[in-house]
N, C-alpha and C positions, 0 to 999 in steps of 0.2 A: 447507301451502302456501296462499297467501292465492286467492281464489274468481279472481281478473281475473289471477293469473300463471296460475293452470290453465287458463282461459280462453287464454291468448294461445297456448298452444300449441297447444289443438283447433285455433283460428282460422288461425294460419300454417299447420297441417297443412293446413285446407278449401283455403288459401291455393295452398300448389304443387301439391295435383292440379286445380285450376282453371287453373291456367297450362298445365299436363302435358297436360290433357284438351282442352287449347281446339284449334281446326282451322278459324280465321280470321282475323282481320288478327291477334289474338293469337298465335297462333300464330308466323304469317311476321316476329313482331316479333322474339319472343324468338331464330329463328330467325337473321336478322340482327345480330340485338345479339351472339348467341354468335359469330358469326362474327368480327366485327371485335373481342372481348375474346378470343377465341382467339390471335388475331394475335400478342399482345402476351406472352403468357404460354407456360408449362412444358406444360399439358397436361395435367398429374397430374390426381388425382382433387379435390386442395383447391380448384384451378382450377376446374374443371369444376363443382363442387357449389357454390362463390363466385358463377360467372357466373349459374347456377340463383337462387341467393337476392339478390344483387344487380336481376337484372330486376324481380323480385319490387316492389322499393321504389323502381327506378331508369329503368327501361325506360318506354317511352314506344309509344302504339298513336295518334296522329295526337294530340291533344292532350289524353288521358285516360292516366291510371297505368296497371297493372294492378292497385292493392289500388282505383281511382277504378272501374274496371269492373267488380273485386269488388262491391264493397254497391250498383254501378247494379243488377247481374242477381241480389241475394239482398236482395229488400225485406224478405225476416221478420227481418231482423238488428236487435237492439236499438240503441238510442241508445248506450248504453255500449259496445258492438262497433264502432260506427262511427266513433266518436272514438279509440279505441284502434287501428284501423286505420289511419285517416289519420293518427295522431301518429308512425306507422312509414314514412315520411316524412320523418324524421330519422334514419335508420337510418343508420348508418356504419362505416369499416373503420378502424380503428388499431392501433395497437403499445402493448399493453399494458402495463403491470409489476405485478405481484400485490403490492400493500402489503397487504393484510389476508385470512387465510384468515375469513370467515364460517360458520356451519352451513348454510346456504343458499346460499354462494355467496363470491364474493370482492368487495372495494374495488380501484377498479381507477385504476392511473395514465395515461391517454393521453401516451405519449412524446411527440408529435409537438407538443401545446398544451398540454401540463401541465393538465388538466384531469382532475379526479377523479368516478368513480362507484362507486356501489352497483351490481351486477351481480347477478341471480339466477339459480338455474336453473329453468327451467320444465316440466321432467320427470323422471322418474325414471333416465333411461338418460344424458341430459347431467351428470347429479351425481357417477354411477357411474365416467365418463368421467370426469370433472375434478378428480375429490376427489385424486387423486395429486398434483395442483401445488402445489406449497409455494411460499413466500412470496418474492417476487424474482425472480421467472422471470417472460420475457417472451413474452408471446402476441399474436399475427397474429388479427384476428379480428373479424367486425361485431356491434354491439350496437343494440339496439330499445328505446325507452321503453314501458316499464310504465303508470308514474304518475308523479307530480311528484318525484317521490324515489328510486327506482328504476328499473334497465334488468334486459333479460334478454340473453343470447345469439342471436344470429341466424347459422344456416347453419355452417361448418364453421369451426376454429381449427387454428392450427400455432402446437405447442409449442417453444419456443426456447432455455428452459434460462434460467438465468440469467449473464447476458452481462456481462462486465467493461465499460469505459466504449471500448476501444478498438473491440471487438466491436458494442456498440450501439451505435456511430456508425457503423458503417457499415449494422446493420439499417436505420437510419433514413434511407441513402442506398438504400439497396435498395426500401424503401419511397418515397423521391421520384421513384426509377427509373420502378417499377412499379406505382405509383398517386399519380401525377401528380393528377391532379382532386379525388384525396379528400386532399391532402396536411392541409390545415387543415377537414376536414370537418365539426368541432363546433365550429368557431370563425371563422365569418364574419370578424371584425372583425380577427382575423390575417390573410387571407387579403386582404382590402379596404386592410390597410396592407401588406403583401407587392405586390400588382397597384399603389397609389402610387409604391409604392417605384421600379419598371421606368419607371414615368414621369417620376417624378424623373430617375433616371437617362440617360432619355434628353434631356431637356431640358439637363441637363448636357454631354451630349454634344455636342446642337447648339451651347451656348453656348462649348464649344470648338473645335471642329472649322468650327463655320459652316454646317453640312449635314447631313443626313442620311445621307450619304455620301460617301463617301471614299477614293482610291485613291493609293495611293503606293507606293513598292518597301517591302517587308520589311523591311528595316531604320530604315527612314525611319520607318514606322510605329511600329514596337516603341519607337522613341526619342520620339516623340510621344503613343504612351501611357506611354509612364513619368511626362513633364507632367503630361498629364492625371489620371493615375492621383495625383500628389502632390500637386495641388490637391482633389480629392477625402478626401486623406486629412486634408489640412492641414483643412478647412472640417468632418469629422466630429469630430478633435481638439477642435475649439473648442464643437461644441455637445454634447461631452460636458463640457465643461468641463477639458480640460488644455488645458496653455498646451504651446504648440509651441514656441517660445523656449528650452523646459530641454530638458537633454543627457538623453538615454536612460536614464543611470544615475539622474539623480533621480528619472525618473518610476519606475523600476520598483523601489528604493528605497523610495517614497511606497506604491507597490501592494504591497510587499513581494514581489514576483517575483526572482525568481535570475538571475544570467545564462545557466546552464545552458537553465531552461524557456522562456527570451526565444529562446534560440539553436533550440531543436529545434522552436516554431511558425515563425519563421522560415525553416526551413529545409522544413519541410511546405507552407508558402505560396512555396516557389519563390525568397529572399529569399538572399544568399548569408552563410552565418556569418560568414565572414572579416571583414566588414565591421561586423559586431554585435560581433564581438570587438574591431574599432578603437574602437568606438563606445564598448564599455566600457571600453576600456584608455586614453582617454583624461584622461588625468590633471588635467588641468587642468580638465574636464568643460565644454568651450567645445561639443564636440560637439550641434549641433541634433537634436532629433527629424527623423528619415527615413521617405520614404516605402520599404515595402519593394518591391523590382528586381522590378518585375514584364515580361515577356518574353515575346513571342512563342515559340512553338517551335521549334526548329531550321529547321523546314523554310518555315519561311513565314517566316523571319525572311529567310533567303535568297530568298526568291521574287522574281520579277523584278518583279511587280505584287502587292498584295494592295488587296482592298476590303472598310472597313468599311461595316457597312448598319445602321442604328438603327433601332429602331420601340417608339412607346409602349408594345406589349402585347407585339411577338415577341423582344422584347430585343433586343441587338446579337449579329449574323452576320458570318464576316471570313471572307472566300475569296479564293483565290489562283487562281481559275479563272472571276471572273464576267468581266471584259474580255473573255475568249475568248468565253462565250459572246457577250455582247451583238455580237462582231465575226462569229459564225456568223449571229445575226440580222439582222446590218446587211450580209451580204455576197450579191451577187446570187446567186452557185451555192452554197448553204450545203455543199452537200456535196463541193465543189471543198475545203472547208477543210480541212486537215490533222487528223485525231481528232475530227471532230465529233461521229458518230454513235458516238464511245464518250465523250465528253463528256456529250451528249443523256443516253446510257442513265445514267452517273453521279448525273445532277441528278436520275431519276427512281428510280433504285435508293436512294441514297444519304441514311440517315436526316437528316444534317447541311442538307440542302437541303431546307425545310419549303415548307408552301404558300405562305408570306408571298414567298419569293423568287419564286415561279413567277407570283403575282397581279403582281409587279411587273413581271417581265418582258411578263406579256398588258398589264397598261395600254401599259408606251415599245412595244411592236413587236407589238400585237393580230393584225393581217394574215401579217408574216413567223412569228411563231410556230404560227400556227393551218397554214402550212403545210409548217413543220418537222415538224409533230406529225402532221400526214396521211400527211407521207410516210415518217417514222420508224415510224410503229406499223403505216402500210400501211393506214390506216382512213380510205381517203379523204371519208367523211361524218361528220369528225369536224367540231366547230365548238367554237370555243372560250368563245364564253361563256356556252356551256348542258353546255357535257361536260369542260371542266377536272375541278371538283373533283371529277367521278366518276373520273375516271382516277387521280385526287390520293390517292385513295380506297382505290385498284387498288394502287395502292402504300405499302399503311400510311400516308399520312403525314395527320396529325390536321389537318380545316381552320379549326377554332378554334386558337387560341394557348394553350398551356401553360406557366404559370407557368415561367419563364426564371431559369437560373442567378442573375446578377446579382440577381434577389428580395432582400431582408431576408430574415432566418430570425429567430425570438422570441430572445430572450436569453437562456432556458433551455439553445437546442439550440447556438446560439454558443458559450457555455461549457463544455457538451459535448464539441464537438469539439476545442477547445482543449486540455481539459484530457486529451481522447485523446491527443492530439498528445504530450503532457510527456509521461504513463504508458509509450508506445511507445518514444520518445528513449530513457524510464527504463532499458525493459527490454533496450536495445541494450550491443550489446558496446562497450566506449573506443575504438571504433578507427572509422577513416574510413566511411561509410558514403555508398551511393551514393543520389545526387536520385533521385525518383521524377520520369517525366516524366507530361508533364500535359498532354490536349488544351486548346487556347484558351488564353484569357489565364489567366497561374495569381494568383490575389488573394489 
């Protein structure tokens, strides 16, 4: 084992009983940080030992790391210690796949950015552990730079077996689930065209709708994103380079696609076959390229009112209950109104209603919400624009923005899922099979 991986592992070990033994703002940090990554997760022990090594390279004590107040309070540490400290710093969580067994260790795939590493182990008991996995099997797990060339393990893994294509598409929704922020962790420059990307889109949105918002009955909407939704498609058609002009059959003829595997993404994207099958059964092939039927879901399709809301960074939100509230805000006896104060608890319970809406309601009605909120929570020395996001806070809900659905995804993980989609249809019985429903717009 080379002298600087032996090294990294004394050094992570100094590393957590430093955090373990501290009993001052380090302390009350990691203290906090456990708290609100508790929120989100299972609890088990992978958890729990994750959030440990996570703080470790992640956590923040006023504007110093913990590995930054490592080598402040241990001056005997070499040059080379400290640079390998700080390089961990990059330390990150992805979804593996074992391409290469090594005698030291594995070649590893990052699912997430198709990005490849050398992986070592750095002890004798992680080796012991690991040597079982064979080649293809996917692992949950963070990884540390070594040197320019190598990484090692950091903190605990979850073995996953090796996962057919329908299987790994959903680890990797499991993963955008439950680690949002580290989705593109080794790949800034994914991640920087992913966050365009939500801006793009919303710019598009204003340049159709007119606004940033938008309210209209259910159905009225659902009809008017299908427009929008086929201008969209029509304008990604051209700067991929098909021409929207040929019928369906030629384009997936040229791509060599079936109609089968045309039929069963369509029908996973919400799109209705029947209509793919006119498309193909068209004989005369006059049939245009179509956008696929994208729809509201039942219930807000029928809604009396729905309102979309844009924003550069929080994506687009569509609720069937903002009117209400804003008429709880705008009405002098808010509590005269009919289901207010289970409205109120809704918007505060409810993951779907993030910080972005609540910021927007304190800018139109600062006064009447600060005294919705005194008298709902019963804290009458509440003020709202010093104790919002604490309460925001009180309720899970994140007050940064998390990369939003509508995002790009690389063209690796597109294909992925696509190609899940055919494998699943595959393994289906010939016979009718029922839609999956789908919250939000289905794309």
């Amino acid at each position: 084992m080379d002298a600087i991986l032996e090294r990294s592992h004394q050094l992570k070990q100094d590393l957590t009983d430093f955090v373990f033994d501290a009993e001052d703002e380090l302390a009350q940090a990691l203290e906090t940080y456990a708290a609100v990554k508790s929120r989100r997760g299972s609890g088990d022990n992978f958890q729990q030992e994750l959030i440990i090594d996570s703080f470790i390279t992640e956590g923040r004590v006023g504007d110093d790391s913990p590995l930054d107040l490592f080598i402040q309070s241990h001056q005997d540490l070499s040059e080379s210690d400290r640079k390998l400290i700080k390089s961990w710093h990059r330390t990150f969580i992805g979804l593996f796949a074992i391409t290469k067994i090594l005698p030291d260790g594995f070649e590893l795939r990052n699912w997430l950015t198709d990005k490849h590493y050398t992986v070592k182990f750095n002890n004798a008991q992680k080796l012991q552990e690991m040597s079982r996995l064979k080649e293809g099997e996917i692992l949950l797990t963070r990884i540390s730079p070594v040197t320019d060339s190598y990484w090692t393990f950091s903190g605990p893994y979850t073995q996953m077996g090796k996962l057919g294509k329908p299987k790994l598409a959903v680890a990797i929704g499991n993963f955008k689930e439950n680690y949002k922020e580290h989705l593109y962790g080794d790949a800034p420059e994914l991640l920087e065209e992913a966050w365009q990307s939500v801006e793009v889109y919303h710019q598009q949105f204003l340049d159709f709708f007119g606004a940033d918002e938008v309210t209209m009955p259910g159905y009225q909407l659902n009809k008017k994103n299908g427009e929008f939704q086929e201008i969209l498609t029509k304008k990604r058609l051209e700067e991929a380079g098909v021409d929207p002009s040929k019928s369906l059959e030629e384009v997936a003829q040229e791509a060599g696609i079936g109609e089968e595997e045309i039929k069963a993404v369509a029908e996973e994207f919400g799109t209705d076959s029947q209509a793919v099958s006119q498309m193909f059964n068209n004989k005369n092939g006059t049939s245009k390229m179509v956008t696929p039927k994208v729809e509201l879901p039942a219930d807000l399709k029928k809604a009396e009112q729905v309102t979309a809301i844009s924003h550069p960074r929080w994506g687009q939100i569509f609720l069937p209950t903002y009117t209400k509230v804003k008429a709880i805000l705008e009405a002098e006896d808010w509590q005269s109104v009919e289901g207010a104060e289970k409205l109120i608890r809704f918007y505060l319970q409810d993951k779907s209603i993030n910080a972005f809406i609540w910021h927007r309601l304190a800018e139109q009605y600062p006064t009447q919400l600060e005294k919705v909120l005194q008298t709902f929570l019963q804290r009458p020395e509440f003020q709202l624009q010093t104790d919002l996001d604490t309460l925001l806070q009180e309720y899970n809900k994140p007050i940064e923005p998390e990369l939003p659905e509508i995002a790009s995804v690389p063209i690796h993980l597109n294909n992925l899922f696509q190609e899940a989609v055919v494998e699943v249809h595959k393994s289906k019985p010939k016979e009718k099979s029922q839609k999956q429903s789908a919250k939000g717009f289905q794309k």
